[in-house]
Structures are given as structure tokens and as C-alpha cells.
Residue frames relative to the residue before (quaternion, step in Angstrom):
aa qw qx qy qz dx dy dz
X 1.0000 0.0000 0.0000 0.0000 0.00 0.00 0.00
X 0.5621 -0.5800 0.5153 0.2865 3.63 -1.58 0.74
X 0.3437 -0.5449 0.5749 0.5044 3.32 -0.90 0.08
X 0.7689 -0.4373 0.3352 0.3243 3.08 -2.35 0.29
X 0.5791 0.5759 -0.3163 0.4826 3.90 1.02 -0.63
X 0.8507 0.3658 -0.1909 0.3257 3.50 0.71 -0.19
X 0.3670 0.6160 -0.3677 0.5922 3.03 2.44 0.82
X 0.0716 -0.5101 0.8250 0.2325 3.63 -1.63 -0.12
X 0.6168 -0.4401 0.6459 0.0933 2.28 -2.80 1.34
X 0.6896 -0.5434 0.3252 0.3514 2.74 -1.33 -0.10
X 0.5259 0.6115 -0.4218 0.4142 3.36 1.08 -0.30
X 0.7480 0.4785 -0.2510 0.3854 3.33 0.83 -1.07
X 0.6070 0.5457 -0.3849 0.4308 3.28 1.16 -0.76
X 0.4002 0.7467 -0.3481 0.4013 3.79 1.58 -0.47
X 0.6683 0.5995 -0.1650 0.4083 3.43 1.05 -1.94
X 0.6345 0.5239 -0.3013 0.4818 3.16 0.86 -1.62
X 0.8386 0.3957 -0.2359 0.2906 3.43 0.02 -1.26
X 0.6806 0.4093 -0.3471 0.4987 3.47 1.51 -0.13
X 0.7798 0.0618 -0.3508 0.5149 3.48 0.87 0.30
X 0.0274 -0.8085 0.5697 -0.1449 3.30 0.68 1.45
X 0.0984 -0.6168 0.7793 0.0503 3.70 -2.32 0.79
X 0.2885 -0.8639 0.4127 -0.0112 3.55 -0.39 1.70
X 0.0422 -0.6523 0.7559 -0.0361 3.61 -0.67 0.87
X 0.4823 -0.7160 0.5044 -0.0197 2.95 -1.56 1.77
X 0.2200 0.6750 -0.6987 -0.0883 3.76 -0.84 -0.33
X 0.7557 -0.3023 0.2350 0.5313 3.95 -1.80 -0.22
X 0.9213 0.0832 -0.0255 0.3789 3.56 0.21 -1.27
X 0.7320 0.5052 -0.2457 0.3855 3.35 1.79 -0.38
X 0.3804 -0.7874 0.4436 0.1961 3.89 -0.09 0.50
X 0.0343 0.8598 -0.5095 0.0026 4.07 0.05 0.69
X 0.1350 -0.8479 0.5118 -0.0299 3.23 -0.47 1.63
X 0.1679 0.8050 -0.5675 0.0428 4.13 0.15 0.25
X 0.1790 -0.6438 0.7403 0.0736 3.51 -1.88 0.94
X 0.6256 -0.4232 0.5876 0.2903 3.58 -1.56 0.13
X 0.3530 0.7107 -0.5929 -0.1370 3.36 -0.67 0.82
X 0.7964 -0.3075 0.2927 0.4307 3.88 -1.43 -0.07
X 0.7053 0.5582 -0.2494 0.3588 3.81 0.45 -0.66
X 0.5750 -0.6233 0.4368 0.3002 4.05 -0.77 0.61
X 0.7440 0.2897 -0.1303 0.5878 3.46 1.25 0.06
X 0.5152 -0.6223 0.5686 0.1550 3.26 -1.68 0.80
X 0.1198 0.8241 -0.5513 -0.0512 3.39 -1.37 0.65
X 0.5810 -0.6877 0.4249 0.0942 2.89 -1.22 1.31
X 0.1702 0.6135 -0.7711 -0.0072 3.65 -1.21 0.31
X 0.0500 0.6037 -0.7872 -0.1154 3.61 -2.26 -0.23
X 0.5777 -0.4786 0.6612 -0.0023 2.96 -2.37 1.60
X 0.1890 0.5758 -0.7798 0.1569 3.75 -0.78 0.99
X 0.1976 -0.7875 0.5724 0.1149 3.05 -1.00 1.11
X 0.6777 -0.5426 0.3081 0.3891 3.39 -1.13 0.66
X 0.5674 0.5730 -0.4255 0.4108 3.84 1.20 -0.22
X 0.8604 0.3844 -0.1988 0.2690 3.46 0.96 -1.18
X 0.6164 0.4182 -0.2742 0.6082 3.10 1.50 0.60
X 0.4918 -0.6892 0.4772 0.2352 4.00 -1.16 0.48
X 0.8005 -0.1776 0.0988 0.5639 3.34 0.97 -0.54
X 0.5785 -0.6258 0.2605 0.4536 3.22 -1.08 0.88
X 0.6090 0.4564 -0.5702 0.3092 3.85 -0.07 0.01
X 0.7079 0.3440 -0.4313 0.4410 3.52 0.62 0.12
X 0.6733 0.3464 -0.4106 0.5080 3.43 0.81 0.66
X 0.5439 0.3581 -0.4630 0.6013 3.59 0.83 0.82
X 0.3959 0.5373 -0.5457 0.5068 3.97 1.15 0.02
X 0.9061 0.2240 -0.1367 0.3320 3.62 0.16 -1.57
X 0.5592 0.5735 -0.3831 0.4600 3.14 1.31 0.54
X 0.5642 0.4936 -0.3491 0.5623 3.25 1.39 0.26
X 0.8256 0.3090 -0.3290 0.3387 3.55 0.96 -0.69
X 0.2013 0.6588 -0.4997 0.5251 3.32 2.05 0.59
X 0.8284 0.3598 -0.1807 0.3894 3.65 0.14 -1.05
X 0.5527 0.5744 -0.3380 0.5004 3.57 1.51 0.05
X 0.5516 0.4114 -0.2526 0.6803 3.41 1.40 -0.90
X 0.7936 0.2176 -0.4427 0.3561 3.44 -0.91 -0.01
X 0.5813 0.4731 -0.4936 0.4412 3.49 0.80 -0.26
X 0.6666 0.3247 -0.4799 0.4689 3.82 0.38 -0.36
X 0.7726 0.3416 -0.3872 0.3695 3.69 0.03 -0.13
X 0.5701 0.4974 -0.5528 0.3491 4.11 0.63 -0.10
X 0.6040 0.5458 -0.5161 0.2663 3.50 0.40 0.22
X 0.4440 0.6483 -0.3169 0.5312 3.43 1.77 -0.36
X 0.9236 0.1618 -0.2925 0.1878 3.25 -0.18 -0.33
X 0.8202 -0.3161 0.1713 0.4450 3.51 -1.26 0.56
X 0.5983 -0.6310 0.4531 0.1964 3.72 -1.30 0.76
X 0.7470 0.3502 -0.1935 0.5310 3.19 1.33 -1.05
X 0.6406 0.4861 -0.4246 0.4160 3.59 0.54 0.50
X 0.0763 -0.7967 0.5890 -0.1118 3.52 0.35 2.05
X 0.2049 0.7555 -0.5597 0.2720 3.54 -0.51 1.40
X 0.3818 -0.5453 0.7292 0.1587 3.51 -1.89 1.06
X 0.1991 -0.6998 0.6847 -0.0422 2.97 -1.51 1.51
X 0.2055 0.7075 -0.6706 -0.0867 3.84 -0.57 0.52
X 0.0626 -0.7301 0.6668 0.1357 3.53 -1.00 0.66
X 0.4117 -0.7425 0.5255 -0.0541 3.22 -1.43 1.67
X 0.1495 -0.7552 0.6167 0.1644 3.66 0.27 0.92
X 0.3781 -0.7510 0.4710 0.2669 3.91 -1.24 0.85
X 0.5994 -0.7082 0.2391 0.2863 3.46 -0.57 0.89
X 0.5138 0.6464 -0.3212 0.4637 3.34 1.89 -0.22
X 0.6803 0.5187 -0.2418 0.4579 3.39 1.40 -0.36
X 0.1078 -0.8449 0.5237 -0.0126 3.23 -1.26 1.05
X 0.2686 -0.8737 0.4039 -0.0366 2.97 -0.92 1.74
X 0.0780 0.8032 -0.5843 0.0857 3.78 -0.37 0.45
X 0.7357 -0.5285 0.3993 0.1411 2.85 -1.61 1.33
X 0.7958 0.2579 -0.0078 0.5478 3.49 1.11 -1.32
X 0.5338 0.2644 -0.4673 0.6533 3.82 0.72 0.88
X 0.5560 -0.6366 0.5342 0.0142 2.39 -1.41 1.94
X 0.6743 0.5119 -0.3572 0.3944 3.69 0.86 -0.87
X 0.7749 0.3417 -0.3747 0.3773 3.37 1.20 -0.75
X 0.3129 0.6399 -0.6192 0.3305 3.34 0.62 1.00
X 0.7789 0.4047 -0.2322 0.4190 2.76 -0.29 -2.12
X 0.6719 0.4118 -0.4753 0.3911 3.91 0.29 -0.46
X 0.6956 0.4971 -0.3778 0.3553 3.61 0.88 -0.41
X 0.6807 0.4521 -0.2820 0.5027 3.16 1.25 -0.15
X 0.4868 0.6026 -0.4022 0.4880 3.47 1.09 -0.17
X 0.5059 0.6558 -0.2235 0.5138 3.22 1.10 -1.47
X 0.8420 0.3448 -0.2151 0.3548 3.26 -0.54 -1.65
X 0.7479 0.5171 -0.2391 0.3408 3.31 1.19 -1.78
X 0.3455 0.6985 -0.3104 0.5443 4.01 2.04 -0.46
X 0.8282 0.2131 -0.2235 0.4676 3.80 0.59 -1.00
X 0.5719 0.5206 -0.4578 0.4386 3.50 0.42 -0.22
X 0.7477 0.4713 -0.2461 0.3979 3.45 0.97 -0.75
X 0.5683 0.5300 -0.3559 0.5191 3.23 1.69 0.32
X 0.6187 0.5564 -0.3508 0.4295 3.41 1.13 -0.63
């Protein structure tokens, strides 16, 4: 997990999305704005379609937050940015199919490496 300083609330994740600049992948939507602060922060959207119940969306909301913690130390100081990634609602995730991991991480691991 991230520390708490390096999430957006919900308000903020609001901001992002209303004056969002999108970067695509198969199933995962990356929205990001410029903000004022020495550090990036991070939020993701699982909607209530693409998961069965909430323990498999706190499963993948933790390993959203396992991956970016191993990679925000990588990346440049001067790139101060809100991240909201938007899982698409056509997609369906579960704790126990193996495929929808690895595609979520492929996914996820495709956009971080664009940012």
C-alpha cells in the first residue's frame, strides 16, 4: 500500500475527471491533471459492474496500490501529477481467474509505463 499523502479523496478524484487528459489501454482508462505539490497521487474507479463483491474489489484495489508503490519511486521529481485510473465497466474482474489478473496488471503495468 501507498502511503495516505499519495491517494486522492473523493473530491479530488471528481477534479481529475472533470478536467481530465486520457491515456487509453484494453480495459483500463488513465486520467491525470497537473497538480501544485512535489509528488504524485494516485486513485482507481472499479465499478460495481466489474467486480461481484466488494472483497474482490478491495483484492484489486490493493494490488493497484502494490504496483504503483513499486514503481513511484522511479519516476522523475518534476512530474507533479493526479492519476485516476478507471477500470471499463464491460470488464470483469475476479479474485480467482487467473486471466483476470495478469490482464489487469498488464493493463495497469502498460500505463504507468506511459506516464
Amino acid at each position: 500500500m501507498i502511503k495516505k499523502i499519495f491517494r486522492l479523496s473523493e473530491w479530488q478524484i471528481k477534479k481529475v475527471l472533470k478536467y481530465w487528459k486520457p491515456f487509453f489501454s484494453f480495459g483500463i482508462v488513465s486520467n491525470s491533471i497537473i497538480n501544485n505539490l512535489p509528488y504524485n497521487r494516485f486513485a482507481i474507479v472499479i465499478w460495481a459492474k466489474t467486480v461481484n463483491n466488494n472483497i474482490s474489489r478491495n483484492f484489486f484495489r490493493r494490488k493497484f496500490y502494490d504496483l504503483v508503490s513499486r514503481k513511484i519511486n522511479f519516476w522523475e521529481k518534476n512530474m507533479q501529477k493526479d492519476f485516476v485510473f478507471i477500470i471499463k465497466k464491460q470488464i470483469k474482474l475476479d479474485k480467482k481467474d487467473f486471466e483476470s489478473i495478469t490482464s489487469f496488471e498488464k493493463d495497469l503495468n502498460f500505463l504507468l509505463k506511459k506516464i
